[in-house]
N, CA, C and O atoms as a GROMACS GRO file, in nm:
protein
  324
    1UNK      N    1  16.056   6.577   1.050
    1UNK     CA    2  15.923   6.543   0.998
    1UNK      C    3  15.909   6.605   0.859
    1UNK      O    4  15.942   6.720   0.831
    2UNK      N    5  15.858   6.519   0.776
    2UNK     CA    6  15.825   6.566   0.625
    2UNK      C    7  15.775   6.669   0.644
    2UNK      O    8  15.734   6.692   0.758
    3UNK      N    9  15.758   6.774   0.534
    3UNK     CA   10  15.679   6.919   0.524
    3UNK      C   11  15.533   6.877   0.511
    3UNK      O   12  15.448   6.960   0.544
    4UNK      N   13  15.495   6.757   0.468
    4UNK     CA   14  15.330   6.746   0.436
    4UNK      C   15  15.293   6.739   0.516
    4UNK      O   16  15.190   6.793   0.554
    5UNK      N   17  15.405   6.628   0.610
    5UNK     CA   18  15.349   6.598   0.769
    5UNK      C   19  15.321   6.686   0.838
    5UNK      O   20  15.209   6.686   0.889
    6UNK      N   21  15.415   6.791   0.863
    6UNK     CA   22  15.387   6.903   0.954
    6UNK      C   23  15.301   6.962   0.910
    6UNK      O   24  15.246   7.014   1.007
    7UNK      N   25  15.237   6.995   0.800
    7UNK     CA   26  15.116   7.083   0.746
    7UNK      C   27  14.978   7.002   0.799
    7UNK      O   28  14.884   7.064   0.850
    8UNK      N   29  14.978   6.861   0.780
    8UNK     CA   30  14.872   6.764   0.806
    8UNK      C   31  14.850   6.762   0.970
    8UNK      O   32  14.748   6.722   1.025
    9UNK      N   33  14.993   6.823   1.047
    9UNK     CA   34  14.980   6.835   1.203
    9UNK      C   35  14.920   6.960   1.255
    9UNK      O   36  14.823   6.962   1.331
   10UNK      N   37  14.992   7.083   1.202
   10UNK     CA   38  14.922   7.194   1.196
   10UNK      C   39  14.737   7.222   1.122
   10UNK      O   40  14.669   7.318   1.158
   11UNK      N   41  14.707   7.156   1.057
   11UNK     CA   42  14.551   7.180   1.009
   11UNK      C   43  14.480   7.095   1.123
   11UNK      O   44  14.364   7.126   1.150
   12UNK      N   45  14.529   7.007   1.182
   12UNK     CA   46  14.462   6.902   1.273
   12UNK      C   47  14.480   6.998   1.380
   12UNK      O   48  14.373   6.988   1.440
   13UNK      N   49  14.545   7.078   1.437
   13UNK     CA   50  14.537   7.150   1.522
   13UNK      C   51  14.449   7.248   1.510
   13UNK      O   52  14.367   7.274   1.599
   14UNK      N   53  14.459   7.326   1.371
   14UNK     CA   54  14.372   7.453   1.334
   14UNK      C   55  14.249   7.389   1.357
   14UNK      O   56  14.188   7.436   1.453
   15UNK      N   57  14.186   7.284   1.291
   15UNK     CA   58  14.046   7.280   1.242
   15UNK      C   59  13.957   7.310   1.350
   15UNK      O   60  13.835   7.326   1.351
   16UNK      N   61  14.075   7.320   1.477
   16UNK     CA   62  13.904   7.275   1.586
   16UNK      C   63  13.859   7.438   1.583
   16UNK      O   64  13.748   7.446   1.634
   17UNK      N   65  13.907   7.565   1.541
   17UNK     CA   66  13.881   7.693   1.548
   17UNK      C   67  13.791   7.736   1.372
   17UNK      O   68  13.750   7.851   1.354
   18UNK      N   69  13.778   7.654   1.292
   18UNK     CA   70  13.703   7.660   1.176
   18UNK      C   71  13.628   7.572   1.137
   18UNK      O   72  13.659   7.461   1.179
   19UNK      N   73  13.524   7.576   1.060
   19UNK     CA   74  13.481   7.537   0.989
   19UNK      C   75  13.476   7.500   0.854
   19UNK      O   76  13.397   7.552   0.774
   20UNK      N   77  13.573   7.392   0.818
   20UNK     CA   78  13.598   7.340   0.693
   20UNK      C   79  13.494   7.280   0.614
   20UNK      O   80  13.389   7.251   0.671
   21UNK      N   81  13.516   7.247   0.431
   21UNK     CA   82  13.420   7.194   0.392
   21UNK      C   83  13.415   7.020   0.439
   21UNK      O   84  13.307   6.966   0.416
   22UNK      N   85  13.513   6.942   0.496
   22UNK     CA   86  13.408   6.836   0.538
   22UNK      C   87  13.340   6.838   0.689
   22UNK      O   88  13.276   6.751   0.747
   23UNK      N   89  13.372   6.954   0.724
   23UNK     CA   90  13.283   6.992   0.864
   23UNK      C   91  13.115   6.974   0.797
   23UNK      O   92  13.019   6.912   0.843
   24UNK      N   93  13.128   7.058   0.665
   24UNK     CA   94  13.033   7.154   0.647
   24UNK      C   95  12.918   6.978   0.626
   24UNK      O   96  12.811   6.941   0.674
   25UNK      N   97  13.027   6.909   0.520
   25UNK     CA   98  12.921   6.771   0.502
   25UNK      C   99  12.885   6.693   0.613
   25UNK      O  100  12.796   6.608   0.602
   26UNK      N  101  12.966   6.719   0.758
   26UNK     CA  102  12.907   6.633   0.859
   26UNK      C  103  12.801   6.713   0.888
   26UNK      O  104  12.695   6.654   0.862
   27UNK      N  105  12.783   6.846   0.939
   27UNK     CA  106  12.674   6.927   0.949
   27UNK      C  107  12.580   6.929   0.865
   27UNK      O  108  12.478   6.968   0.921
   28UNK      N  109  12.562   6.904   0.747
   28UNK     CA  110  12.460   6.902   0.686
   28UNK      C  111  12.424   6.767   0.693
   28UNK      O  112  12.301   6.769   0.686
   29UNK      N  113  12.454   6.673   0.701
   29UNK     CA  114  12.413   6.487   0.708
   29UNK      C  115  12.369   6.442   0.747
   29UNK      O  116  12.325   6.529   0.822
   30UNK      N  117  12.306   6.330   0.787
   30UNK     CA  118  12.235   6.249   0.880
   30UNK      C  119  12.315   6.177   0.975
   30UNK      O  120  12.242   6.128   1.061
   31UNK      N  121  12.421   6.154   0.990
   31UNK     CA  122  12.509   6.091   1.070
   31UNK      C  123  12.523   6.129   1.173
   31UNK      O  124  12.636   6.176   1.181
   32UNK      N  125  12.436   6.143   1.328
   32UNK     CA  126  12.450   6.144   1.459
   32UNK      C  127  12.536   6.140   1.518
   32UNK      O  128  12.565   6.232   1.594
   33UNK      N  129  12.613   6.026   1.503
   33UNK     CA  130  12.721   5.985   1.541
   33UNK      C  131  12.851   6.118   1.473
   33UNK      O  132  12.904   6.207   1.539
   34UNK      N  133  12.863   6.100   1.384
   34UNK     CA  134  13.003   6.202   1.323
   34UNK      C  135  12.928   6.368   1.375
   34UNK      O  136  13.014   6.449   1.411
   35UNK      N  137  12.842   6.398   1.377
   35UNK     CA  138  12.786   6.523   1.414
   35UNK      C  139  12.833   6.551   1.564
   35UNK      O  140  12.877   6.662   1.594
   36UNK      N  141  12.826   6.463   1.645
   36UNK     CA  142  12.850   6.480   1.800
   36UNK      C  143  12.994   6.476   1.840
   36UNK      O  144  13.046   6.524   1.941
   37UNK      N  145  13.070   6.383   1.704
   37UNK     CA  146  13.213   6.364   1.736
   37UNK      C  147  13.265   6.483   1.712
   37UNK      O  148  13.349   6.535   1.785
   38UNK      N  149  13.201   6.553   1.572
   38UNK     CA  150  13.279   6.707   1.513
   38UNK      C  151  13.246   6.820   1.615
   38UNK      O  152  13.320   6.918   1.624
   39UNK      N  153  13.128   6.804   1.694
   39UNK     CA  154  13.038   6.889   1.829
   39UNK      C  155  13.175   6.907   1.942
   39UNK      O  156  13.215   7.015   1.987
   40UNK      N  157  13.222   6.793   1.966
   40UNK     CA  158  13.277   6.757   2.079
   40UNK      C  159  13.456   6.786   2.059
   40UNK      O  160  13.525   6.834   2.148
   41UNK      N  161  13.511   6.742   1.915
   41UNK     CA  162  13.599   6.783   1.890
   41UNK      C  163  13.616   6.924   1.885
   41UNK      O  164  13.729   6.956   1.922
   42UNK      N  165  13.533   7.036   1.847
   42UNK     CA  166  13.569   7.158   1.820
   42UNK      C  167  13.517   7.192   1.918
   42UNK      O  168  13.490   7.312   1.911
   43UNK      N  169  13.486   7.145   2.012
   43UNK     CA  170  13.483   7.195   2.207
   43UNK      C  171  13.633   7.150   2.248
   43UNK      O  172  13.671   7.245   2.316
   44UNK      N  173  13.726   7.065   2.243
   44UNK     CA  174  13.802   7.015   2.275
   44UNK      C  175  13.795   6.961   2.352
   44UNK      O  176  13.886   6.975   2.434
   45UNK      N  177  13.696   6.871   2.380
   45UNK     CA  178  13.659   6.758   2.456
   45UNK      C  179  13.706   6.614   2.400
   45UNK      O  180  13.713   6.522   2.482
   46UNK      N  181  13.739   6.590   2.260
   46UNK     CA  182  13.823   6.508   2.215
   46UNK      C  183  13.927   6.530   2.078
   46UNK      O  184  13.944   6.626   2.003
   47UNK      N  185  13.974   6.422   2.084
   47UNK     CA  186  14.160   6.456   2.001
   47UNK      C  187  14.062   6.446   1.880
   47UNK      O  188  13.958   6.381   1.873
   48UNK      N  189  14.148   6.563   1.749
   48UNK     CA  190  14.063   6.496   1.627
   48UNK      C  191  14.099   6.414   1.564
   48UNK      O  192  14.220   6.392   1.569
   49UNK      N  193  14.025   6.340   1.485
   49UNK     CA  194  14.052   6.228   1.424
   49UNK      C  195  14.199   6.236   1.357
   49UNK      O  196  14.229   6.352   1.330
   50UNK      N  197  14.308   6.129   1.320
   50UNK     CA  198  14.428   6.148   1.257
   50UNK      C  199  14.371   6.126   1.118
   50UNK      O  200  14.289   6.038   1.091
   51UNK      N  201  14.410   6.192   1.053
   51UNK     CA  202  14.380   6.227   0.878
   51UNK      C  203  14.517   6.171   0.807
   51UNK      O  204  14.507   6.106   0.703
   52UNK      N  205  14.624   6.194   0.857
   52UNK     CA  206  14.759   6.162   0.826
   52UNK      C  207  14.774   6.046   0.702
   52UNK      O  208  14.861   6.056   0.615
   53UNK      N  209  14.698   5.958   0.706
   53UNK     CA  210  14.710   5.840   0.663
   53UNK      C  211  14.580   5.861   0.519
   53UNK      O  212  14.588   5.801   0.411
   54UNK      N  213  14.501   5.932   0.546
   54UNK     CA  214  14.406   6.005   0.455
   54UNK      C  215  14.458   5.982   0.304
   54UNK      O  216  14.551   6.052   0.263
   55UNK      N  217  14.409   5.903   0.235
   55UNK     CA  218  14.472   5.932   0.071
   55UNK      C  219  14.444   6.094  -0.010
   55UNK      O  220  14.527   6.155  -0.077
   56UNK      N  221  14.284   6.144   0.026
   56UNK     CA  222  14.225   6.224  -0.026
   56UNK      C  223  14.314   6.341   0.085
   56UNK      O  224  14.369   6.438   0.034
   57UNK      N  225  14.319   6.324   0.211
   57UNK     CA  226  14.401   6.464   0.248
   57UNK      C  227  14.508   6.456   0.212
   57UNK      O  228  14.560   6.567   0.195
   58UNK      N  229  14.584   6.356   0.186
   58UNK     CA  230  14.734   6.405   0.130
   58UNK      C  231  14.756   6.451  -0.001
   58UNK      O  232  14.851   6.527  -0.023
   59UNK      N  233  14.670   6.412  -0.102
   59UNK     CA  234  14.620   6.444  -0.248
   59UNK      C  235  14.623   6.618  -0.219
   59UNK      O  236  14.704   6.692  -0.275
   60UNK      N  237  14.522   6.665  -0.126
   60UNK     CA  238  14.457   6.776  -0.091
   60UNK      C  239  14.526   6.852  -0.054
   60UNK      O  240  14.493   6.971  -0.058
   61UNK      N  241  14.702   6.795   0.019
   61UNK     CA  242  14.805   6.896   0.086
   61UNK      C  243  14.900   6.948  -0.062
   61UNK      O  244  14.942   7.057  -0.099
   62UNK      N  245  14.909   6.795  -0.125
   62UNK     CA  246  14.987   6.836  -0.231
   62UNK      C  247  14.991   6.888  -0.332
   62UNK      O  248  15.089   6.913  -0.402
   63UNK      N  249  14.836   6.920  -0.353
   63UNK     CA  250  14.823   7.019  -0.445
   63UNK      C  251  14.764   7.194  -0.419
   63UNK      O  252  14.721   7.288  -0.487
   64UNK      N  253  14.805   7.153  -0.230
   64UNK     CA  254  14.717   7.305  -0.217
   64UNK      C  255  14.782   7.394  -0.278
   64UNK      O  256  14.702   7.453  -0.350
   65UNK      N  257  14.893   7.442  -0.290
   65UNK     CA  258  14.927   7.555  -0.355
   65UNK      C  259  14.915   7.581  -0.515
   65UNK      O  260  14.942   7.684  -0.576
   66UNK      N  261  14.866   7.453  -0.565
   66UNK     CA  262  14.832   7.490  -0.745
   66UNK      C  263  14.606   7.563  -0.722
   66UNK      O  264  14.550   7.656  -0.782
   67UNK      N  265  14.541   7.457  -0.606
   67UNK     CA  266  14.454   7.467  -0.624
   67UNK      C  267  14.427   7.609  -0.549
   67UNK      O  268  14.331   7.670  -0.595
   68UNK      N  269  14.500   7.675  -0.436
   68UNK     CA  270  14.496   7.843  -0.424
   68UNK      C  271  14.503   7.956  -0.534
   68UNK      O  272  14.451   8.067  -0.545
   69UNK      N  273  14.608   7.867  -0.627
   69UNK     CA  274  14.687   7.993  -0.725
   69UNK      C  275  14.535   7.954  -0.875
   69UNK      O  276  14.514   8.043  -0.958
   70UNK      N  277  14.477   7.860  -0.880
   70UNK     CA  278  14.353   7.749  -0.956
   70UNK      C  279  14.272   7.882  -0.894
   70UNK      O  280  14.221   7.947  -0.984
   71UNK      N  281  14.250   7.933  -0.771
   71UNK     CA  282  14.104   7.982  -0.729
   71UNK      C  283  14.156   8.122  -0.783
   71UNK      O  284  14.084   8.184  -0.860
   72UNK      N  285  14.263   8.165  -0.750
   72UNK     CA  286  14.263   8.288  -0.720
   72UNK      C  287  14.285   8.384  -0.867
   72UNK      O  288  14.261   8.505  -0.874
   73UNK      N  289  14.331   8.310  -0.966
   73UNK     CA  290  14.325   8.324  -1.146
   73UNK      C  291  14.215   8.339  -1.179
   73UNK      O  292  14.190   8.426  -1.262
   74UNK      N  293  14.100   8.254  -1.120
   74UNK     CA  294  13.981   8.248  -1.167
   74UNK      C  295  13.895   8.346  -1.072
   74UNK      O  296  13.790   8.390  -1.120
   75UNK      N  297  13.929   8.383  -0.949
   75UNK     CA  298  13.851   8.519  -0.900
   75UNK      C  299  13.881   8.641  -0.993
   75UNK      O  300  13.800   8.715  -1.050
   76UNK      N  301  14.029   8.643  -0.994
   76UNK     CA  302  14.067   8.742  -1.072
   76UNK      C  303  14.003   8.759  -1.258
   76UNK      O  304  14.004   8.868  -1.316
   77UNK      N  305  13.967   8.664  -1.304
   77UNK     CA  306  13.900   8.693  -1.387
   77UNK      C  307  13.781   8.731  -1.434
   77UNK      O  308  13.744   8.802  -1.527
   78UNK      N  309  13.729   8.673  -1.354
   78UNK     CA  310  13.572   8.732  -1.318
   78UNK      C  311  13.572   8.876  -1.310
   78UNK      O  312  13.513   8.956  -1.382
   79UNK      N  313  13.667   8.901  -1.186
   79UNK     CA  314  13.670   9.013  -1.119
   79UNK      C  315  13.677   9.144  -1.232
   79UNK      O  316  13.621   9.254  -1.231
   80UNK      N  317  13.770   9.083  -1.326
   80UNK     CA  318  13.811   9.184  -1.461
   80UNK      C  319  13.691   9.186  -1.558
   80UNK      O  320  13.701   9.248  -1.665
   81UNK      N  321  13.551   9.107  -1.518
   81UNK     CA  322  13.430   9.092  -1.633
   81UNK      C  323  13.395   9.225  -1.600
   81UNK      O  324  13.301   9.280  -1.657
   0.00000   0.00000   0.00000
């Protein structure tokens, strides 16, 4: 299995123990429906959705390690104000 793949298998596993930011936009939304699915998924009462195919999560895998090293330059600079 590709390395993105396995990363995109492993976060689908993690998520049901966190709270990510598009958790955070179903929780804040009006959407009933996606609110009860994200409710029910992070009970493990159902599989989570497959993202795999996701344009924006694969964008999101492939640049995680520039956009960690992106945050963490810019904490650090602050940090030095």
């Amino acid at each position: 299995m590709p390395e993105h793949l396995q990363k995109i298998e492993i976060n689908r596993i993690n998520r049901r123990f966190f709270i990510g930011g598009s958790d955070a936009r179903i929780i804040m939304g009006d959407d009933q429906a996606a609110l009860i699915r994200l409710w029910r998924e992070k009970r493990g009462e159902i599989e989570p959705e497959d993202l795999s195919g996701n344009l924006i999560v694969q964008l999101g895998l492939a640049t995680e390690d520039l956009n960690l090293l992106t945050a963490a330059t810019e904490e650090a600079s602050h940090a030095a104000v």
